[in-house]
C-alpha positions as CSV (number, residue, x, y, z in Angstrom):
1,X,-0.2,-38.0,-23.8
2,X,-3.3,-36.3,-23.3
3,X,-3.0,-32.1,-23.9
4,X,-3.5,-30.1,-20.4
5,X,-4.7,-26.7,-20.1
6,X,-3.7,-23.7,-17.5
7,X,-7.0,-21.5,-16.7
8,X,-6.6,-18.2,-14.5
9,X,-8.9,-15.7,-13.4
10,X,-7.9,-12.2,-12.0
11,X,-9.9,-9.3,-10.6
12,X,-8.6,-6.4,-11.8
13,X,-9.0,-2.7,-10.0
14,X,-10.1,-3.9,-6.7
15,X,-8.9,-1.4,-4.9
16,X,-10.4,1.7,-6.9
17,X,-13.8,-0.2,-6.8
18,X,-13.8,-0.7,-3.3
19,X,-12.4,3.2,-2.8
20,X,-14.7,4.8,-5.3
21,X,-16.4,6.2,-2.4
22,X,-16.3,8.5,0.7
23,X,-18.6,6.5,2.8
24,X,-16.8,3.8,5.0
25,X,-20.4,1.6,5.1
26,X,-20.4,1.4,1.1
27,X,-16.4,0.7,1.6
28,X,-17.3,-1.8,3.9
29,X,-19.9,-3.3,1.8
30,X,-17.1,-3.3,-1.0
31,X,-14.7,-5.2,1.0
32,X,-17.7,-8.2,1.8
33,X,-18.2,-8.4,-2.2
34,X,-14.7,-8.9,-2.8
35,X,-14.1,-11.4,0.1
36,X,-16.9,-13.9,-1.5
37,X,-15.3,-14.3,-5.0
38,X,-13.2,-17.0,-4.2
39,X,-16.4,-18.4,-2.2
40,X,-18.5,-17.9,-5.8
41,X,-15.9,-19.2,-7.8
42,X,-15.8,-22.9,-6.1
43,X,-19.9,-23.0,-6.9
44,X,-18.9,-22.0,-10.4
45,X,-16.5,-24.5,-10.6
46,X,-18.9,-27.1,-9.5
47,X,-21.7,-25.8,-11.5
48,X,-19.8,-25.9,-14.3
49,X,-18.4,-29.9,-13.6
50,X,-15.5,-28.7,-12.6
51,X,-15.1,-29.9,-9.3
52,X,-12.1,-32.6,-10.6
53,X,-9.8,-29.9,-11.8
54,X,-6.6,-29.6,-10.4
55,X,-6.4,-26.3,-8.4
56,X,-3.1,-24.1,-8.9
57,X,-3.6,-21.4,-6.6
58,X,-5.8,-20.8,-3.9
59,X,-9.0,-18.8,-5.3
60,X,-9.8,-15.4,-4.0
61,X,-10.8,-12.4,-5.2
62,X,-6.9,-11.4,-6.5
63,X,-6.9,-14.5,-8.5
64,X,-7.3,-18.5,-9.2
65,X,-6.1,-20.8,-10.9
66,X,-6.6,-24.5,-12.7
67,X,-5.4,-27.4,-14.8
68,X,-7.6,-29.2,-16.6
69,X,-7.8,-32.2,-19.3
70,X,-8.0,-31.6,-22.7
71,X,-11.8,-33.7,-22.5
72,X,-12.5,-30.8,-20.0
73,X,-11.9,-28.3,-22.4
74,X,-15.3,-27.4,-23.3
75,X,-15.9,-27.1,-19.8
76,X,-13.4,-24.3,-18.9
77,X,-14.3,-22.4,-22.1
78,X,-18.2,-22.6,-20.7
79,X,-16.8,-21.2,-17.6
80,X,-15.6,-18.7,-19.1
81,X,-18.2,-17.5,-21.3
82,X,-19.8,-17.4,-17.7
83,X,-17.7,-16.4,-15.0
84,X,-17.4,-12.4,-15.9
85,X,-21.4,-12.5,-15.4
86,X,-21.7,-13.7,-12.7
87,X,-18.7,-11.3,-11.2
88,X,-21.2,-8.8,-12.6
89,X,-23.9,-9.7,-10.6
90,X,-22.6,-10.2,-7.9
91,X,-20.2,-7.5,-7.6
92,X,-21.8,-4.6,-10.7
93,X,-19.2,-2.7,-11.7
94,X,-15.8,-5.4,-11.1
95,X,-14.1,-6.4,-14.0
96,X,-12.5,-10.1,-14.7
97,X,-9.4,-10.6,-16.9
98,X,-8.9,-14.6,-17.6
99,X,-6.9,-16.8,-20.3
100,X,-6.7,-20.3,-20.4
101,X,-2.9,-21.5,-22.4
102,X,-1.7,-25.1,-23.2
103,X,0.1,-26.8,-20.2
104,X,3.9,-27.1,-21.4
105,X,7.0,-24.8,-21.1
106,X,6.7,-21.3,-20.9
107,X,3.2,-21.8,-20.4
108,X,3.1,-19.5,-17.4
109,X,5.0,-16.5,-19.3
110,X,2.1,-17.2,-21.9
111,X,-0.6,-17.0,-19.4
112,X,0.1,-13.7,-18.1
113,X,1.3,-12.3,-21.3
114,X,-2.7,-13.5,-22.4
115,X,-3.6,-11.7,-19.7
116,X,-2.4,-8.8,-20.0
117,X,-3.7,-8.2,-22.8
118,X,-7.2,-9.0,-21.9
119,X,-6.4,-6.5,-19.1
120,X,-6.1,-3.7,-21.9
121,X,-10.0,-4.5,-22.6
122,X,-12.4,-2.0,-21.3
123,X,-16.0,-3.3,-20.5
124,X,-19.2,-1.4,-21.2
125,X,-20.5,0.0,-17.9
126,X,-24.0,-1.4,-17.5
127,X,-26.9,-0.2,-17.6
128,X,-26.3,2.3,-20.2
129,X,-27.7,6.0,-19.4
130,X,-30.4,6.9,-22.0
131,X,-31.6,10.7,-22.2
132,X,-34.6,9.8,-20.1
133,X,-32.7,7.3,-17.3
134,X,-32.7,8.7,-13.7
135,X,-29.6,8.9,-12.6
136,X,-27.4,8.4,-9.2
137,X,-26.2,12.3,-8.1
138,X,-23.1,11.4,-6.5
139,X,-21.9,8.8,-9.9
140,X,-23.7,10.0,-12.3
141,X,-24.6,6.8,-13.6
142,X,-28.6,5.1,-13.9
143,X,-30.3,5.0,-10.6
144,X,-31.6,1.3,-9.1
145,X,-32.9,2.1,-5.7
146,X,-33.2,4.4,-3.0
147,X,-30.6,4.8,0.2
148,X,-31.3,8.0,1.6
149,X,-30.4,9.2,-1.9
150,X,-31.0,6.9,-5.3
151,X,-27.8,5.6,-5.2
152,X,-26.3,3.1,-8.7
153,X,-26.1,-0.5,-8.8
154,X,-22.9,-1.0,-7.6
155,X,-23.5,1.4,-4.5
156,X,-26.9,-0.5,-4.1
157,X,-25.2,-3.9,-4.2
158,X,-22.5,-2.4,-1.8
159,X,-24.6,-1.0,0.9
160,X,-26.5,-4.1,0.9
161,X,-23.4,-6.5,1.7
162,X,-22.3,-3.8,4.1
163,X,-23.9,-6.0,7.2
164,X,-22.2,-9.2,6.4
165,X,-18.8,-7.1,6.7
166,X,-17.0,-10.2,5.8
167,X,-13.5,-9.0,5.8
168,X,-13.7,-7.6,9.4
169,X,-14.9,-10.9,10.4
170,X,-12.2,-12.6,9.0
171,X,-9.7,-10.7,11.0
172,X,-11.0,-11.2,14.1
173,X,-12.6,-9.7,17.3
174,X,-12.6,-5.9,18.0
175,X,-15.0,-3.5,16.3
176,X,-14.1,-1.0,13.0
177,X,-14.6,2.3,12.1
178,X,-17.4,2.8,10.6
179,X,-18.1,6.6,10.6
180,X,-15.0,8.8,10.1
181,X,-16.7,11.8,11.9
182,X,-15.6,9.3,15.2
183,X,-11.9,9.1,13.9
184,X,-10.7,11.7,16.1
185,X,-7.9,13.0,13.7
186,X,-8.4,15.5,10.9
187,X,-5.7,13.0,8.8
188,X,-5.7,9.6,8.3
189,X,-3.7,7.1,6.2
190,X,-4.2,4.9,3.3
191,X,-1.9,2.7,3.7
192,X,-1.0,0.0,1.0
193,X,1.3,-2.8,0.9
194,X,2.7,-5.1,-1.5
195,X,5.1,-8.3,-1.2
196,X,8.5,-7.6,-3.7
197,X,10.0,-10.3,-6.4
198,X,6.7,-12.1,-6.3
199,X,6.7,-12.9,-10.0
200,X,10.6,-14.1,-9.6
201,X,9.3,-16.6,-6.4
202,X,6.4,-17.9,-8.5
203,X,8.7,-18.4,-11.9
204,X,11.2,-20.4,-9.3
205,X,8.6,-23.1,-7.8
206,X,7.5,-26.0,-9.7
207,X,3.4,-26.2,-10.3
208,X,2.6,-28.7,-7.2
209,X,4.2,-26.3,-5.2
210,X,1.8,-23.2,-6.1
211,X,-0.9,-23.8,-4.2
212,X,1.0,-24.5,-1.0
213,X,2.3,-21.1,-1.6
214,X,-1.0,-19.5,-2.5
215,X,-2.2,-21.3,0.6
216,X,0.7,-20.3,2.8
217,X,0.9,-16.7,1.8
218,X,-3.1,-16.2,2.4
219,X,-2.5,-17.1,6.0
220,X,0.9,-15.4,6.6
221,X,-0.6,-11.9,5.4
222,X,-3.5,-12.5,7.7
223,X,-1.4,-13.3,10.6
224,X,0.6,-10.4,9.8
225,X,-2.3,-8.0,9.6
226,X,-3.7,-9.4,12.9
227,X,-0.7,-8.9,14.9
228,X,-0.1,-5.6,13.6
229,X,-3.1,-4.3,14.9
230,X,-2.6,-5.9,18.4
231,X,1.0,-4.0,18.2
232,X,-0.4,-0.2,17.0
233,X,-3.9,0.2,16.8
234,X,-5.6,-1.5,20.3
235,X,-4.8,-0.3,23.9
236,X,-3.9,-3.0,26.3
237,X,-7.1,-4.3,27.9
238,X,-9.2,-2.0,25.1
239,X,-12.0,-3.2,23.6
240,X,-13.5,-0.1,22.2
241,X,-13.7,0.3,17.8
242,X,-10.5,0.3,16.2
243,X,-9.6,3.5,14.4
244,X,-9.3,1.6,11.2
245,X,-10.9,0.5,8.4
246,X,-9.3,-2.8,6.6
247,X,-9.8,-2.5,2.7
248,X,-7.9,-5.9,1.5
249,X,-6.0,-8.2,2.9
250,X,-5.4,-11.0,0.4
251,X,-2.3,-12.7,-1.0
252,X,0.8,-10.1,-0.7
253,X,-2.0,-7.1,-0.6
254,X,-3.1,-5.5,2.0
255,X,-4.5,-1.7,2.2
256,X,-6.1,-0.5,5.4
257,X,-7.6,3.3,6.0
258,X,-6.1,4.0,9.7
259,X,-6.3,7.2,11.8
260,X,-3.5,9.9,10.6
261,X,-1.4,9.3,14.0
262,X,-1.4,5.6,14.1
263,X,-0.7,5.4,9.9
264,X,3.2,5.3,9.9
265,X,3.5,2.8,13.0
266,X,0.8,0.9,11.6
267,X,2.5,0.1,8.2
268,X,5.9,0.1,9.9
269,X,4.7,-3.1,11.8
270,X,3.5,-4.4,8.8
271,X,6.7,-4.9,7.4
272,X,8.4,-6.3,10.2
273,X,5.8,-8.9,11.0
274,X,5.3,-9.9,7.4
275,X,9.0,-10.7,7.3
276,X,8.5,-12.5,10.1
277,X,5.8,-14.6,9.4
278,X,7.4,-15.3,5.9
279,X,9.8,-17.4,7.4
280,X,7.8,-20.8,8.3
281,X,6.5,-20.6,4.3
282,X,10.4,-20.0,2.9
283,X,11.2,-22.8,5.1
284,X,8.4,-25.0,3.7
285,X,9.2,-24.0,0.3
286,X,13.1,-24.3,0.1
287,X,12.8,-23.7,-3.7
288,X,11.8,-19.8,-3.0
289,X,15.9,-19.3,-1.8
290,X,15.4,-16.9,0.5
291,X,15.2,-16.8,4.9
292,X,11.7,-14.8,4.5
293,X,9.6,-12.4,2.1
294,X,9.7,-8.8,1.8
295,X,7.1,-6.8,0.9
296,X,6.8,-2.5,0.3
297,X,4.6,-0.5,1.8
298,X,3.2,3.4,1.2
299,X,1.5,5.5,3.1
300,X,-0.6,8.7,1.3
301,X,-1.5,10.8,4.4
302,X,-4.6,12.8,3.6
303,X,-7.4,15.0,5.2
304,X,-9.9,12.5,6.2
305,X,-12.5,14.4,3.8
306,X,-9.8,14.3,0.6
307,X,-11.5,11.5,-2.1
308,X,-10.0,8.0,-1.4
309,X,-9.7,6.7,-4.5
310,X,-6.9,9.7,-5.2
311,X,-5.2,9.0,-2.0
312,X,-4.9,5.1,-3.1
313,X,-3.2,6.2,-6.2
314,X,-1.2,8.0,-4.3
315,X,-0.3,5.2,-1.8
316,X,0.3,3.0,-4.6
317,X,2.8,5.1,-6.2
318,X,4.3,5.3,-3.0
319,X,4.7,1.8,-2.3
320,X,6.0,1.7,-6.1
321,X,8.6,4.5,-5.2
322,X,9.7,2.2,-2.4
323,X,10.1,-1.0,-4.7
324,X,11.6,1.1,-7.4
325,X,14.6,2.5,-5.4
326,X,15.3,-0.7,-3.0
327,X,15.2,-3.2,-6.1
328,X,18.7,-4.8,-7.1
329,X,19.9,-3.3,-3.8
330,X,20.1,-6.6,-2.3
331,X,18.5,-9.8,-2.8
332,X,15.8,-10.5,-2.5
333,X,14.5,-7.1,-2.4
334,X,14.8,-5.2,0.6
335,X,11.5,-4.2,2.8
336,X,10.7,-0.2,2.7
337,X,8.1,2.3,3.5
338,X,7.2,5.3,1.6
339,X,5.1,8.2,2.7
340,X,4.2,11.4,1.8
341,X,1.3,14.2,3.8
342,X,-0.4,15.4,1.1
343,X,-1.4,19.3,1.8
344,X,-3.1,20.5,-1.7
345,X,-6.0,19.2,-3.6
346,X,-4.6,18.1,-6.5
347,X,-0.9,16.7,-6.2
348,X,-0.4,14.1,-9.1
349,X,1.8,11.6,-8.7
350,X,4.6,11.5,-6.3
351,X,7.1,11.5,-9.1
352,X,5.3,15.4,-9.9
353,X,5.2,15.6,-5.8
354,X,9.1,15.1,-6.0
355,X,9.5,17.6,-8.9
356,X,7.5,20.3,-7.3
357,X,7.6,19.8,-3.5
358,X,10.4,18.0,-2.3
359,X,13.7,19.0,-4.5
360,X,15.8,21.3,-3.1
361,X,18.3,24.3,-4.5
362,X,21.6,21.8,-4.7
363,X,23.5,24.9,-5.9
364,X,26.5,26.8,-4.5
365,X,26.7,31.0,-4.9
366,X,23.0,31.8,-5.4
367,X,23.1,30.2,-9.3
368,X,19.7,28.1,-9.4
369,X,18.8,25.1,-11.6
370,X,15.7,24.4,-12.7
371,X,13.1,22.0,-10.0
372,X,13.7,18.5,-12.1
373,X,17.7,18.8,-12.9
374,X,18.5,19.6,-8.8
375,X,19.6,16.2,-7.5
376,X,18.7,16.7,-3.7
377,X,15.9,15.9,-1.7
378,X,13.6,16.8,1.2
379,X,12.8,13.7,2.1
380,X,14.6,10.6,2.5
381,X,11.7,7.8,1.8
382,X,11.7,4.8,1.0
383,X,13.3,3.9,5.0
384,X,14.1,0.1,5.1
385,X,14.3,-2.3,7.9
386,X,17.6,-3.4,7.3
387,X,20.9,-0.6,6.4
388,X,21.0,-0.7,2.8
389,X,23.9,1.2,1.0
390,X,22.1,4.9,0.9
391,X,19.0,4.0,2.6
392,X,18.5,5.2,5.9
393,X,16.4,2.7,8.4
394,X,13.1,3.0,9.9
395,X,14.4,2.4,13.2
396,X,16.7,5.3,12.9
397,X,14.1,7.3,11.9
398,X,11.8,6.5,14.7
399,X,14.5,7.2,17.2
400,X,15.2,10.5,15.4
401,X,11.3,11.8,15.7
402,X,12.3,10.9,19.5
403,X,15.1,12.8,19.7
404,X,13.5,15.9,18.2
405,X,10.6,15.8,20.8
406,X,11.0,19.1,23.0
407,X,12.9,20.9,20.3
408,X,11.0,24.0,18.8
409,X,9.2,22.7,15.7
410,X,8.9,26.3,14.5
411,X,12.9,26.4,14.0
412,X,13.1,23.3,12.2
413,X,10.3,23.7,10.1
414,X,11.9,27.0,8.9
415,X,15.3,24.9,8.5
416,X,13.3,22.4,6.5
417,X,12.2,25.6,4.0
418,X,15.3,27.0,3.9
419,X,16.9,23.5,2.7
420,X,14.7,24.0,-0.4
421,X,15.5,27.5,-1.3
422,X,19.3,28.0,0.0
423,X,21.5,25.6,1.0
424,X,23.6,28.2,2.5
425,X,21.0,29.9,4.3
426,X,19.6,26.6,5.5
427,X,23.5,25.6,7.0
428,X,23.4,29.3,9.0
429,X,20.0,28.5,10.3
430,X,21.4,25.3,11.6
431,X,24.3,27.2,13.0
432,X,21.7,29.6,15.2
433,X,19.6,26.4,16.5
434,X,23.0,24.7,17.5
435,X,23.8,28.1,19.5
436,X,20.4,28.4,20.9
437,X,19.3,25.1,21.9
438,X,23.4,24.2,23.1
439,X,22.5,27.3,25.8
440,X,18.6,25.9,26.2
441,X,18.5,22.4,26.1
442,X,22.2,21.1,25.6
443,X,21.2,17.3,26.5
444,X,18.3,17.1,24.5
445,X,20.4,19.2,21.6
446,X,22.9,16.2,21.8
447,X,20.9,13.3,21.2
448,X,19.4,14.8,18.0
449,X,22.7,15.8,16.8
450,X,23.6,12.0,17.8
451,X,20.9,10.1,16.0
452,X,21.1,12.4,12.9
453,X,25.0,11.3,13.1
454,X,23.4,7.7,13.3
455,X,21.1,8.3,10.5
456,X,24.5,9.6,8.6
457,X,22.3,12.8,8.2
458,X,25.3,15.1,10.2
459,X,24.1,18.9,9.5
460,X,21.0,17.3,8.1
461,X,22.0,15.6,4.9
462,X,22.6,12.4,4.4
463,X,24.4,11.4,0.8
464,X,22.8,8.8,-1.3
465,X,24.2,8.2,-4.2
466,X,27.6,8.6,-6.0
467,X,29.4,11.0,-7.2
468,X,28.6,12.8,-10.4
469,X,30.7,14.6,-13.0
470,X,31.1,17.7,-11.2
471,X,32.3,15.0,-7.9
472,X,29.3,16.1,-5.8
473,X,27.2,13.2,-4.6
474,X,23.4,13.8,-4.4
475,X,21.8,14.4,-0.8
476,X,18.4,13.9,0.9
477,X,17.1,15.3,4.3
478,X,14.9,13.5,6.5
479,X,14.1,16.6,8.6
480,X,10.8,17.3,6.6
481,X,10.0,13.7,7.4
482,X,10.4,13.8,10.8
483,X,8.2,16.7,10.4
484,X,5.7,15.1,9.5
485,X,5.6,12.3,11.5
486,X,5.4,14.8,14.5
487,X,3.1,16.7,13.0
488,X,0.4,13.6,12.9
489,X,1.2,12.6,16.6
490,X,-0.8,15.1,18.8
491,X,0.0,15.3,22.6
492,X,-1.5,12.3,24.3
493,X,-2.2,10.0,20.9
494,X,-1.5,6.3,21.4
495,X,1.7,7.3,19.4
496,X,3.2,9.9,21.8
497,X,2.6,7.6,25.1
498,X,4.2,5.3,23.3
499,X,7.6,6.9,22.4
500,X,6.8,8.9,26.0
């Protein structure tokens, strides 16, 4: 029997190339380039006499895939030799891993295993800058034209794909933002989500099935992201520009920069309609074993002039946070949302956020422990959309932001700053707002006492975790993050008529 060969293609760092930028039109342009790869891969497939190979996956710009003959061989390798030159061109600056591995068993673990290590590979950024180049002042790297400023290649190339605004079109009618001086929020959110157990669904199909899930999950995730945006970002009747700015949507990826108030509810539909729109491809695809898909999503909430490329990192590693503390919770992997408001300049990652901002003084009789050995926390991400063992839910977290409405935020931000420096101080702050707001406001007092009870947050902290040596269980508040869901949800937003 003949030998057959497994090809694949990925476009790595497609996200920091469309991000490496503060200006939504070159971010726009970006998002065009990378919508026509899978478009410039079929005429490099049928350049290249390819047009007879069996397709595996559904090319885009996240990947493709193909089986070929062994007589075809020669072929693929051509491709090859090709195919990261004319990513180049198109797109200067993007990066292509690819491997090609002998059809048989274990051929898949082989594939990615080749691929990761071509991943590893760093690529020469072209032209190089010789003493007497002119160069681009906001990259630093050799000048190729003029836009308002000499700008590089790549932000040459990206301006000029800016019109076609492929992706936008591809979602459907409305208008996006395209100048974030018109956002009308000093914050807005990069939000980024990911499906879960993705590698563990592909491993569990058989090869015919693949591209009926590549082609199944493409139009889920678009479905999803166009019915989320009916849902939280467009007024009933409104047909005004969205405040949003769609970076990718492809496969189980989709990252979106949307005004600071709308972020949360934004990525919170996300999840739930990607669930639901899972369900039709699990059905068609019994072999996947589960009702629907799940997916992780973070959220970095930034100043709307804080670089976007950080604030990506930032969302990924809060959508990584998410995946990290939900996996082997349930199976498949529960769906949960991560978020963090970032308020200095240079924060790290959120496992340094979580060391230097949100652990809290665990300790009883003044004694303190040093930031990365106390066990509690001041927030209580990632929230799921099911109850999970010591996860609180996203719904009960919603109906807690509406149950403190009307309560002074002044008191409970100073709770929230007590619970990181004194946890007894912090419990005789509570006491006073009990007394206070019991004479104020006793109704409104109730049903925040209520849906913390709900949350299984009484007095503020919820337990999640077990027991350690000294029989004290680990805590975490969610009062700091109903803070800051407030915070980004002025009077009169979308988001407060909403939950009016």
């Amino acid at each position: 029997m003949a030998q057959r060969w497994i090809y694949r293609y990925e476009v790595k760092g497609i996200q920091p190339y469309i991000l490496a930028t503060d200006k939504l039109r070159e971010m726009q342009g970006a998002s065009s380039l990378i919508e026509a790869i899978g478009e410039l891969f079929g005429e490099a497939r049928s350049a290249f006499g390819l047009q007879g190979a069996r397709l595996l996956s559904m090319p885009t710009a996240g990947g493709g895939s193909l089986e070929v003959e062994d007589g075809q061989r020669s072929r693929i390798e051509t491709l090859m030799s090709a195919w990261p030159l004319l990513v180049s061109r198109h797109a200067p600056g993007l990066q292509v891993v690819q491997a090609m591995v002998p059809q048989g068993e274990g051929a898949w673990d082989a594939l990615h295993d080749e691929l990761r290590r071509d991943r590893s590979r760093v690529d020469p950024e072209l032209p190089e800058a010789g003493p007497m180049v002119l160069r681009a002042p906001r990259t630093g790297l050799p000048a190729c034209g003029r836009k308002d400023t000499y700008v590089d290649p790549a932000g040459l190339r990206k301006l000029e794909a800016a019109a076609e605004d492929r992706l936008a079109k591809r979602l459907g009618r409305g208008g996006w933002l395209e100048d974030l001086d018109r956002i009308g929020h000093p914050y807005v959110g990069v939000v980024h989500l990911d499906g879960n157990d993705m590698g563990q669904h592909l491993r569990r199909l058989g090869h015919g099935d693949l591209l009926a899930f590549s082609e199944g999950l493409e139009r889920a995730t678009l479905a999803t992201v166009q019915a989320a945006v009916e849902e939280t970002l467009r007024e009933p009747g409104d047909s005004v520009t969205l405040p949003a700015r769609p970076i990718v949507v492809g496969g189980d990826d989709v990252t979106f920069i949307v005004r600071g108030d709308l972020a949360l509810p934004f990525a919170a539909a996300l999840l739930r309609v990607f669930e639901r729109q899972t369900g039709a491809l699990c059905k068609e695809l019994p072999a996947l074993g589960c009702q629907h898909l799940t997916a992780a999503a973070g959220v970095a909430l930034v100043h709307k002039r804080h670089p976007f490329h950080a604030a990506y990192d930032l969302a990924e590693g809060l959508c990584k946070h998410a995946k990290r503390a939900l996996r082997g919770k349930a199976s498949p992997t529960p769906s949960g949302l991560s978020f963090h408001r970032l308020t200095t300049s240079l924060a790290g990652t959120f496992d340094d956020i979580l060391d230097q901002e949100l652990r809290a003084d665990s300790t009883e009789g003044g004694k303190r422990r040093a930031a990365r050995d106390r066990e509690d926390l001041l927030t209580l991400c990632p929230y799921t959309l099911q109850p999970v063992d010591d996860r609180a839910t996203l719904e009960s977290l919603e109906r807690l932001v509406e149950a403190a409405r009307g309560l002074p935020r002044g008191a409970l931000r100073e709770w929230a700053g007590l619970m990181r420096e004194s946890g007894e101080r912090a419990r005789q702050h509570f006491q006073r707002i009990q007394q206070v707001q019991k004479d104020k406001d006793r109704e409104r007092f109730a049903e925040f006492e209520a849906a913390l009870g709900a949350m299984g947050a009484g007095g503020g902290w919820r337990k999640v975790g077990a027991p350690g040596p000294d029989g004290r269980a680990p805590q975490a508040s969610p009062i700091p993050d109903v803070l800051t869901w407030q915070s980004l949800a002025p009077a009169g937003s979308k988001t407060a008529r909403r939950n009016a």
